[in-house]
C-alpha positions in Angstrom: 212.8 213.8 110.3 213.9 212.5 113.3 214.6 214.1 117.0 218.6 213.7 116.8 219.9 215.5 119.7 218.0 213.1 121.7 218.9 210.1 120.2 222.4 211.5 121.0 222.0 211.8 124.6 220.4 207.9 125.0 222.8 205.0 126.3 222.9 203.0 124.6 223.9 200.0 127.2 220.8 200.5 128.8 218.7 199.3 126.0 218.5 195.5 125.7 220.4 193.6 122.5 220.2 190.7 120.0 220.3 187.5 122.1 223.2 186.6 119.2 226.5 188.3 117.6 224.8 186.9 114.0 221.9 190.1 114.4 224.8 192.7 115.1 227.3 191.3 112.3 224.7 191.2 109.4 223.7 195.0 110.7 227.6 195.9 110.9 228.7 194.4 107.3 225.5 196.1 105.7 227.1 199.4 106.9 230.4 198.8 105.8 228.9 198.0 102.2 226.8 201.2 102.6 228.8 203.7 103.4 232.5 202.8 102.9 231.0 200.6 98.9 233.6 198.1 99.8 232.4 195.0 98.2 230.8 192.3 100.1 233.6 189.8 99.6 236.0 193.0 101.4 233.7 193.2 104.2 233.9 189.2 105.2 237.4 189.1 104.8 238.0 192.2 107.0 235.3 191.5 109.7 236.9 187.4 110.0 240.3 189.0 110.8 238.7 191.9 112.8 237.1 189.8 115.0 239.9 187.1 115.3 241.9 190.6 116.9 239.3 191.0 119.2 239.1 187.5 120.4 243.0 187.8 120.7 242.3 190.9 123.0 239.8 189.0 125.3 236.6 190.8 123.4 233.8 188.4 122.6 232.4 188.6 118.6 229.1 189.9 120.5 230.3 192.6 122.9 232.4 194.1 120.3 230.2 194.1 116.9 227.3 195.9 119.9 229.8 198.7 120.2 230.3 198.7 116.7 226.9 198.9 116.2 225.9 201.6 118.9 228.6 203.6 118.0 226.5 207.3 117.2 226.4 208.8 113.6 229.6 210.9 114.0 231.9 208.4 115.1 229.8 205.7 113.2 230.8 207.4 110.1 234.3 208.3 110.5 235.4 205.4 111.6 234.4 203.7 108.6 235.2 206.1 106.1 238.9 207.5 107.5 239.3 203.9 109.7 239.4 206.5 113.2 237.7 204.5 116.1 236.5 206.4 119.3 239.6 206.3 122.1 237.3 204.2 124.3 238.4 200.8 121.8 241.5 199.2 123.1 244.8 200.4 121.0 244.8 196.7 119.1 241.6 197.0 118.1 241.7 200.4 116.6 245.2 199.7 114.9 243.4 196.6 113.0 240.8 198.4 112.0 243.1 201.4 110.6 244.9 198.7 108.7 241.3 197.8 107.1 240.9 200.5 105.4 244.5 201.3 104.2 243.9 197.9 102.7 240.5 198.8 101.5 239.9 202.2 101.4 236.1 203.6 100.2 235.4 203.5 96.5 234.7 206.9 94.9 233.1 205.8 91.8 231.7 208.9 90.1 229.1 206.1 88.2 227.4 205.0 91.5 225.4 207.2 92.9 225.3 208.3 96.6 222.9 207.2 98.7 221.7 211.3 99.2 221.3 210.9 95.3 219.4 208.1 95.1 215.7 209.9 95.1 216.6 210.7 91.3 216.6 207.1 89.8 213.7 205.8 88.5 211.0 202.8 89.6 210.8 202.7 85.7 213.2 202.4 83.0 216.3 200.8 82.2 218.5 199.3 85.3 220.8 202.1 86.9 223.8 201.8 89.0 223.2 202.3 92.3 219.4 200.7 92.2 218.2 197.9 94.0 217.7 194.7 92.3 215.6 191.2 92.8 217.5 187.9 91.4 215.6 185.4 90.9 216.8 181.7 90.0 215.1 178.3 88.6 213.3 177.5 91.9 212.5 180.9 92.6 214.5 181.6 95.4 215.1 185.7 95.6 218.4 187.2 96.2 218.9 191.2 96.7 221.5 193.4 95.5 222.6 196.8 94.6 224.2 197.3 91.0 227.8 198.7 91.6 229.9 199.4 87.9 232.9 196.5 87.7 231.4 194.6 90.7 229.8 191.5 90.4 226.9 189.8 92.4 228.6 186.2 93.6 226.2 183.2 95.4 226.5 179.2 95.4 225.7 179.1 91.6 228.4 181.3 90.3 228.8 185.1 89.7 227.1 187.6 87.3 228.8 190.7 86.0 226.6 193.9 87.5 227.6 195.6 84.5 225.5 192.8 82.8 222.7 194.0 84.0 223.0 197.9 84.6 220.8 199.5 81.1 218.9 196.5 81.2 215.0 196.4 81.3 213.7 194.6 84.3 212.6 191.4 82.8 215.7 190.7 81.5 217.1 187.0 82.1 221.3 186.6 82.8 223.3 184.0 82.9 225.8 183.1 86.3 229.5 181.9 85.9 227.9 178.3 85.8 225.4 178.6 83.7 222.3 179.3 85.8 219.7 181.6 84.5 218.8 184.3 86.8 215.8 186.9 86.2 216.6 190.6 86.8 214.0 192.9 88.6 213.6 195.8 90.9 212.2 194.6 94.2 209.1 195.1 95.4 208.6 196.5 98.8 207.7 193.3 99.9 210.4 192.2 98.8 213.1 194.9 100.6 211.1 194.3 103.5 211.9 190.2 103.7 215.5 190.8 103.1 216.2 194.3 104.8 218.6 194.2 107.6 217.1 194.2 111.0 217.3 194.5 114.9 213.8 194.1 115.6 211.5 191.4 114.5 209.7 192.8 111.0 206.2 193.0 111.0 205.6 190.4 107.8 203.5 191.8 104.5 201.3 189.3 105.3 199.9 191.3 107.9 201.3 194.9 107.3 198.8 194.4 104.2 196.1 193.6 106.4 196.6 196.2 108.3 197.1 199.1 106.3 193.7 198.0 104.9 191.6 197.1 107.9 193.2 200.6 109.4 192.3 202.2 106.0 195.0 204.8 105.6 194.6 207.1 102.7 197.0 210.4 101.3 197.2 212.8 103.6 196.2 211.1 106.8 198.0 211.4 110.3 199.2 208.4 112.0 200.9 207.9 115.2 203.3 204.5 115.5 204.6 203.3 118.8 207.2 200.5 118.0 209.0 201.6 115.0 211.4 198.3 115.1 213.6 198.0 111.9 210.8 200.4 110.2 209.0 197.7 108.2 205.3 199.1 109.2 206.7 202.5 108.8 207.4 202.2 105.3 204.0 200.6 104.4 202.4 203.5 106.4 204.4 206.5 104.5 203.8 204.7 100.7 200.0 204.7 102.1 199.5 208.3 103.7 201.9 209.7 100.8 204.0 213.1 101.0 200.8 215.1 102.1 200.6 213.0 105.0 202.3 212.7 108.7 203.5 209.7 110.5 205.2 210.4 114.0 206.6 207.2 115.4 207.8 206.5 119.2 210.7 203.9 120.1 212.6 203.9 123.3 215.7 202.1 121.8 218.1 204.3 120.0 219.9 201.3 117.9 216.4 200.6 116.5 215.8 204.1 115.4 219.4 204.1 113.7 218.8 200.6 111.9 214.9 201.9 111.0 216.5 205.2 109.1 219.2 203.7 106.7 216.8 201.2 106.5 213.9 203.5 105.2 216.3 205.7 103.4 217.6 203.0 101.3 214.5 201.9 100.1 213.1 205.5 99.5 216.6 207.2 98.5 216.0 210.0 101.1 214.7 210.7 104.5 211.1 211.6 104.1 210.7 215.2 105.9 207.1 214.0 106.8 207.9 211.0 109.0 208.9 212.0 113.1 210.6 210.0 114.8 211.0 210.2 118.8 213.5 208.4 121.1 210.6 208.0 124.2 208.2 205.7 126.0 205.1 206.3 124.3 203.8 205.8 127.6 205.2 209.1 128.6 205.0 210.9 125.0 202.6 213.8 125.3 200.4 214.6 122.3 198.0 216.5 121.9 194.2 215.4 121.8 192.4 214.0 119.0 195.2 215.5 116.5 195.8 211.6 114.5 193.4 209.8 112.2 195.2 206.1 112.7 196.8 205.0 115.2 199.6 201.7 115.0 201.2 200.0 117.9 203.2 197.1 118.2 204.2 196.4 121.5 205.1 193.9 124.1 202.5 194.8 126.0 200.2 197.1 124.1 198.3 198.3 127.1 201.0 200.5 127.9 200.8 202.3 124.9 197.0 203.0 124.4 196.0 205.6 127.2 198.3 208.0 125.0 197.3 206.5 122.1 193.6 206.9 122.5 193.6 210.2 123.6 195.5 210.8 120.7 192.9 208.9 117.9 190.1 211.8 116.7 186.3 210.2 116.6 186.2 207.9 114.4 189.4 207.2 114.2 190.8 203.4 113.7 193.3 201.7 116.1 195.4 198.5 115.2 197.2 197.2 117.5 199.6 193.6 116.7 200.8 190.6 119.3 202.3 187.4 118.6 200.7 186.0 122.0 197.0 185.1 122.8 197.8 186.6 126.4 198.3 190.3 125.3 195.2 190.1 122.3 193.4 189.3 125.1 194.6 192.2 127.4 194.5 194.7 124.7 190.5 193.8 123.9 189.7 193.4 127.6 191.2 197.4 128.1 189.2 198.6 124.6 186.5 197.1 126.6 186.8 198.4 129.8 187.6 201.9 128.4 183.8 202.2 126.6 185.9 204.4 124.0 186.0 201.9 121.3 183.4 200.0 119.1 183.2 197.9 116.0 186.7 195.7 117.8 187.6 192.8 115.5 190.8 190.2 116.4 192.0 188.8 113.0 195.3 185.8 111.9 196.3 186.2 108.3 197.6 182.9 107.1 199.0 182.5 104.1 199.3 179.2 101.8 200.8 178.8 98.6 200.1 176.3 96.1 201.4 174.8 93.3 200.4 174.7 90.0 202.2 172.1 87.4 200.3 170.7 85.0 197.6 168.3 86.3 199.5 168.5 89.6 197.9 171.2 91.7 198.3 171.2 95.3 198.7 173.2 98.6 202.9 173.8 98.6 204.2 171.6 101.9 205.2 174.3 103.7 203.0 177.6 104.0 203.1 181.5 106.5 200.8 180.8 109.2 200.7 182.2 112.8 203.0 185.4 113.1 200.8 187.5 114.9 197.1 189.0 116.0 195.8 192.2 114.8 192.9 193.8 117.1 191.1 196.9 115.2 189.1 199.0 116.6 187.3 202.5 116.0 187.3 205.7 118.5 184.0 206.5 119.4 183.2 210.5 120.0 183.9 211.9 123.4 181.1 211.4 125.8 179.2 208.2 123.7 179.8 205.0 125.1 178.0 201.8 123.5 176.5 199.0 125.4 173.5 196.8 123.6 171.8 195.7 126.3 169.9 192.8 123.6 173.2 191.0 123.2 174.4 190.6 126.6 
């Protein structure tokens, strides 16, 4: 669940945005698919023209696709559903808009589920409308969609009926409009989490994997998250701690925590009733001591955040911590240090290298995932035990 009536009251103009309109228009269009199930080729006709009326009005693509974006669940909602903007968009705007969706109104199609209804399909089992899917093509490059009835999926090598491949069995190769073959499976989570819309840099699988093992979470265990971004981490943390455990995540920017829900919710088909969220500065979060097992933070600078999150970490407890930047790994280690609260503090880069394996050829791929970030673990030593070995220093 998530602390709503707060999230209401935050400005959103005092939180910074995307350096770029391209962030705000890939979150926008991926609403307009969601909620309104226009098709894709719908939404880029309508947002072209919508935006050409903004120019026309003196808006800039950026400035209006933010207030698009920050508009709050209500209005968020109706607008795209009934085509009602808020008052506060000038009379041109709103009057283009309308005409969108009297062009285009919603699809009601009782054979596509909502997303409310998605917790019933299946990871298993024949293709069902409404799922996720994973396209893959001849050199392996991944493309994902959801299955719509009568819709089809359309990229640079042609178009494949959906209905092709809805009561299919993943596995199942199909054939584009130009004769490409295209294999048909339900996406991993590594695979949502690569393609997922965002606002916030992702934390990669590369190194949510890392983590979730080197913080060893387990069913049933409590985690506190500071920096819940587009909710990549989060997800990895609620598949690991299960519905018998708790994650309570802090973010202080409400457009974030809007883009990390649908984001979670379409993977998972719900909102999981075990995962907090808070609109609020860890900094200035109050918890109450020792009551987590793991604690996750992903900050700019991560020293803010672990006064509350140490206090909040039971003995024994593991903290990971993850920086792109040699300056804050080295600030965050210095502070464990410094504090005497922490021991067994490791600093690790997860690179990644493919190879390639054809025939008698085999070889390191020429391009491979190196740096992203640091992760610094440590574990919480027991109130009142500091460690210090003298024969090492």
């Amino acid at each position: 669940m998530w602390d709503q009536e707060r999230l209401a009251t935050s400005d959103p103009t005092q939180a910074s945005s995307p350096e770029t309109a391209a962030d705000e228009a890939v979150a926008w269009k991926e609403l307009l698919y969601e909620a309104g199930r226009r098709s894709r080729a719908e939404v880029e006709i309508f947002l072209t023209a919508f935006l050409g009326a903004c120019r026309a009005q003196g808006w800039s693509d950026l400035t209006v696709l933010r207030r698009l974006v920050a508009l709050e669940d209500p209005d968020l909602y109706r607008a795209i559903l009934t085509g009602g903007l808020p008052e506060s968009f000038p009379e041109a705007l709103r009057t283009a808009w309308a005409d969108f969706v009297r062009r285009w109104p919603a699809r009601q199609d009782d054979r596509t589920p909502a997303a409310s209804d998605l917790a019933t399909l299946q990871r298993t089992g024949p293709l069902q409308a409404g799922e996720w899917v994973l396209l893959i093509d001849a050199k392996g490059r991944h493309y994902l969609t959801r299955l719509e009835p009568g819709q089809n999926f359309t990229f640079h090598l042609g178009s494949v009926p959906m209905d092709a491949m809805i009561g299919q069995t993943e596995g199942t190769a199909v054939r584009s409009s130009k004769g490409h073959t295209l294999l048909v499976f339900r996406p991993t989570l590594r695979d949502y989490l690569l393609q997922m819309p965002r606002h916030a840099q992702v934390v990669y699988p590369k190194d949510s994997a890392i983590m979730a093992m080197w913080g060893d979470l387990y069913p049933g265990a409590r985690v506190l998250e500071s920096g819940l971004g587009s909710g990549a981490l989060a997800m990895v943390i609620l598949r690991a701690i299960g519905p018998t455990g708790r994650l309570v995540s802090y973010e202080i920017r409400a457009d974030f925590i809007r883009r990390a829900v649908r984001n979670i919710e379409r993977w998972l088909g719900y909102i999981p009733e075990n995962h907090e969220i808070h609109n609020e500065d860890i900094a200035r979060a109050q918890v109450e001591p020792g009551s987590f097992d793991r604690a996750f933070l992903d900050l700019p600078t991560p020293t803010d955040g672990l006064p509350v999150a140490t206090g909040a970490l039971r003995p024994g407890g593991i903290l990971v911590s993850i920086s792109p930047t040699v300056p804050q790994v080295q600030e965050t280690v210095e502070w464990l240090r410094a504090s005497n609260l922490y021991g067994s503090i490791e600093v690790l880069e997860v690179l990644v290298r493919p190879w390639n394996v054809k025939g008698h050829s085999v070889r390191p791929a020429h391009f491979m995932v190196a740096h992203t970030a640091f992760i610094v673990v440590a574990r919480r030593l027991r109130p009142g035990q500091s460690f210090v070995d003298d024969v090492y220093i």
